[in-house]
C-alpha positions, 0 to 999 in steps of 0.5 A: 500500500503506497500513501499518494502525496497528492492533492487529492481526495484518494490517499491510497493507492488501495483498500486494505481489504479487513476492516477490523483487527488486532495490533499488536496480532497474534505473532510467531515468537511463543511465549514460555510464561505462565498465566499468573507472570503474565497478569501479573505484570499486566496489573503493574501495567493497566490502568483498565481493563476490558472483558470479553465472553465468548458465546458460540452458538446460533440457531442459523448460520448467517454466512456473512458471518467471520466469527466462531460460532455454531449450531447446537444438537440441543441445549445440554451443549450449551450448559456444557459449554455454560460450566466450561465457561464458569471454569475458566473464570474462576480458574484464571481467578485462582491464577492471578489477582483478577481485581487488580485492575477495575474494569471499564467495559464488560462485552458478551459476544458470539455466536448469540449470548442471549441463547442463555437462559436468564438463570445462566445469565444471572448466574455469570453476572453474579461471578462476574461481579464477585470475580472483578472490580467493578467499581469503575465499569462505564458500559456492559454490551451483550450481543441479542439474536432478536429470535431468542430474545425475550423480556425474561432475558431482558430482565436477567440481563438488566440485572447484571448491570447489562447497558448497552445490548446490541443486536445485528440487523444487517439490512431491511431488504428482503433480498439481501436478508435472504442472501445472507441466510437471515431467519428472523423476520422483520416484525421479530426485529421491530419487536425486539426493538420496541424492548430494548428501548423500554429496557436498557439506556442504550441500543444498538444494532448492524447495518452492512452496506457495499455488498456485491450487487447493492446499489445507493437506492438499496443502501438508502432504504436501509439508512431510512429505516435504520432511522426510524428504528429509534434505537440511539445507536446504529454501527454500519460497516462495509462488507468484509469480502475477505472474511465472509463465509464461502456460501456467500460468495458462492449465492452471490457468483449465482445471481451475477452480482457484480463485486463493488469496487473499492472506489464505490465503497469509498463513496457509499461510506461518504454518503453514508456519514451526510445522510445519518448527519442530516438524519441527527446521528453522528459518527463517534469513530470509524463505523459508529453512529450516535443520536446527538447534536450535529455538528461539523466535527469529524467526530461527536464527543458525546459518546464513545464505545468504551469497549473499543477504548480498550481493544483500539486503545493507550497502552495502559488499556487491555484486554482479558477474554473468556470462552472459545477463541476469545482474545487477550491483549496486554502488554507484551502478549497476545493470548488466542484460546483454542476455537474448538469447543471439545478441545476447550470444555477437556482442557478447562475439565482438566484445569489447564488454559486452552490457549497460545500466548505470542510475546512482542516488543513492549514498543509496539504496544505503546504504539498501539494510541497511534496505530489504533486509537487515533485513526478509529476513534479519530484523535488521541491525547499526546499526553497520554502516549510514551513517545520515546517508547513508541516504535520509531517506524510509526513516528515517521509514518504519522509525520507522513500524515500530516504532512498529507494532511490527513493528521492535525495536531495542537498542543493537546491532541492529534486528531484525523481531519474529515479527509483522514476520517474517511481513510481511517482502515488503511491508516490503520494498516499504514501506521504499522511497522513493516513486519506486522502489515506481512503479517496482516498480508499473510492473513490476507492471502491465507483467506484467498487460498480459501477454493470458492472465495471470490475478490477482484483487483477492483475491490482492492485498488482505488483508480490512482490517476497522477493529477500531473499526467491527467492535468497534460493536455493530449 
């Protein structure tokens, strides 16, 4: 990827094709410390903390879907799966001091989370709280499947401090909720709507927009209703081609539905941003929106993803997962458990932490505000970042930023201007150190290997002219 030192409103001379990770990533160097040193020092470290809960089961297969989920045989997998889950908090609890640094944001993601029944759910938020501190928590996100979600789940949700429940729409259209293998109809979306609203402070749902074939009449409809849905959030990403299940792609080749490219894309997230800012919503980073006054900053300071503070965050902000394939990130380590469900239910029987831990240079961790925070949440406190500690790489690639105008600094913050905010993913990817950008390629190519995926070079590469060259007369 080449940033273009041009005046013009294409930056880069192409689209990085995933448009959420992890920095620093699981990388190849195996770390040989136990759990216990590892949280350890992450206590001296954290100033807060993140949770995260894995649940992996859904009713149906949504084959947009990239995360580790799957359907279940009947409800003893669950409550299997349920008690493994409990075991490892209080296994990880037994291992370190788990109140050592107070929690900001609790996230319940999957697969459904509300596939648990009320009891379970009660049950978990009472370890929960027993487990940590929570003295300090600013927001508690649980993932609904508006299929399973009933006032019953709603209630026990609500009484473990749940605030922010989340639910994934992905679109209004009747088509395209048929192409992604959507079961739950529209009334059942309306419903859920309606309770969430009764119930909790906040709610937010996913709206998906640039799939192969949709055009801006159909990306439109979906913003009108996503509006009129009421909620005081709304996330709205662009498809993620690179990462959709097989299935998809394969539907998608049967309808001869022509791949959108990367400047069309690009422009559906511009007019995305005009039309949830003439509708009262307003971004508060990179895909989210929130209902509050409008006005001509890049981003609104009136609301932020505690969650993401922390995943896309200052170093002294980590993260401690739970559950299959759940992540942990703290200073100098990446910790992925394993993704298989038996594998993990044995090796928790066991008393053993089904996981791998990758270790890294500290300094990629201290640029984790530069690389992360400033371009998704769209600014970054200066006197929060160790600059000497900052990997060198990046501090020359943020001067190249500025310097094209897509970073501005004053003597407090440094923040993305309007022309950065809408480049903010591969500003992402171009603030990396050489090294971990091949580790994102190597991810990339591995999903590409992937027989039945489908990507163009029109997805991937913006139409780079030199104004020079297009300014000469013929």
């Amino acid at each position: 990827m080449n940033l273009l030192r041009q005046q013009s409103l294409v930056k880069f001379d192409r689209q990085f094709p995933i448009y959420n990770f992890f920095f620093p990533s699981q990388g190849k160097e195996r770390s040989t410390r136990t759990f216990s040193e590892i949280w350890a020092e992450a206590n001296r470290h954290a100033r807060s903390r993140a949770l995260y809960f894995h649940i992996p089961f859904c009713d149906t297969i949504c084959n947009f879907c990239p995360f580790t989920r799957g359907k279940y045989s009947d409800r003893t997998v669950i409550h299997h799966y349920f008690d493994s889950l409990l075991s490892e908090i209080r296994m990880k609890a037994d291992l370190a001091d788990l109140k050592g640094v107070p929690i900001g944001a609790i996230f319940f993601g999957g697969g459904t989370p509300s596939l648990l029944d009320p009891e379970q759910i009660v049950e978990i938020g009472e370890l929960i709280r027993k487990t940590f501190d929570l003295s300090h928590l600013r927001e508690f996100s649980f993932e609904v499947e508006v299929k399973s979600l009933t006032r019953e789940r709603a209630d026990a949700m609500r009484e473990i401090g749940v605030t922010h429940p989340r639910f994934g729409l992905q679109t209004f259209s009747q088509k395209w909720r048929d192409m992604f293998d959507l079961t739950a109809t529209l009334p059942q979306v309306h419903e859920a709507a309606v309770l969430l609203k009764e119930i909790f402070p906040f709610q937010t749902f996913d709206i998906l927009y640039g799939m192969s074939g949709q055009d801006e009449e159909e990306l439109i409809a979906d913003l009108t209703q996503a509006v009129q849905l009421g909620t005081t959030n709304v996330d709205i990403y662009p498809i993620d081609n690179i990462v959709t299940q097989v299935g998809l792609h394969a539907k998608l080749a049967k309808a001869e539905a022509a791949p959108t490219s990367a400047m069309r894309k690009f422009s559906m997230n511009v007019l995305v941003d005009q039309f949830m800012r003439h509708a009262g919503f307003m971004p508060h980073n990179g895909h989210g929106y929130v209902r509050a006054p409008v006005t001509s900053a890049v981003v609104s300071d009136a609301y932020s993803f505690v969650y993401h503070e922390h995943v896309y965050g200052y170093h002294d902000f980590d993260l401690l997962g739970f559950g299959v394939n759940a992540i942990s990130s703290t200073m100098g380590h990446v910790t992925t458990n394993t993704h298989s469900r038996k594998v993990y239910s044995e090796k928790i029987a066991l008393g053993a932490i089904p996981c791998e831990t990758s270790e890294h240079d500290d300094s990629l961790d201290y640029a984790r505000p530069l690389v992360l925070h400033l371009p998704y949440h769209g600014h970054v406190e200066k006197q929060r970042v160790a600059w000497h500690r900052v990997h060198p790489e990046v501090i020359a690639k943020l001067d190249q930023l500025k310097q094209e105008g897509l970073v501005t600094e004053d003597e407090i913050s440094l923040s993305l201007t309007k022309l950065g905010w809408y480049w903010y993913v591969d500003i992402m990817y171009f603030l990396m150190p050489k090294a971990d950008q091949l580790l994102m390629n190597a991810l990339v190519a591995q999903r590409l290997r992937d027989p039945g995926r489908s990507f163009t070079k029109r997805e991937l590469l913006y139409p780079v002219v030199s104004l020079s060259t297009a300014a000469t007369p013929s």
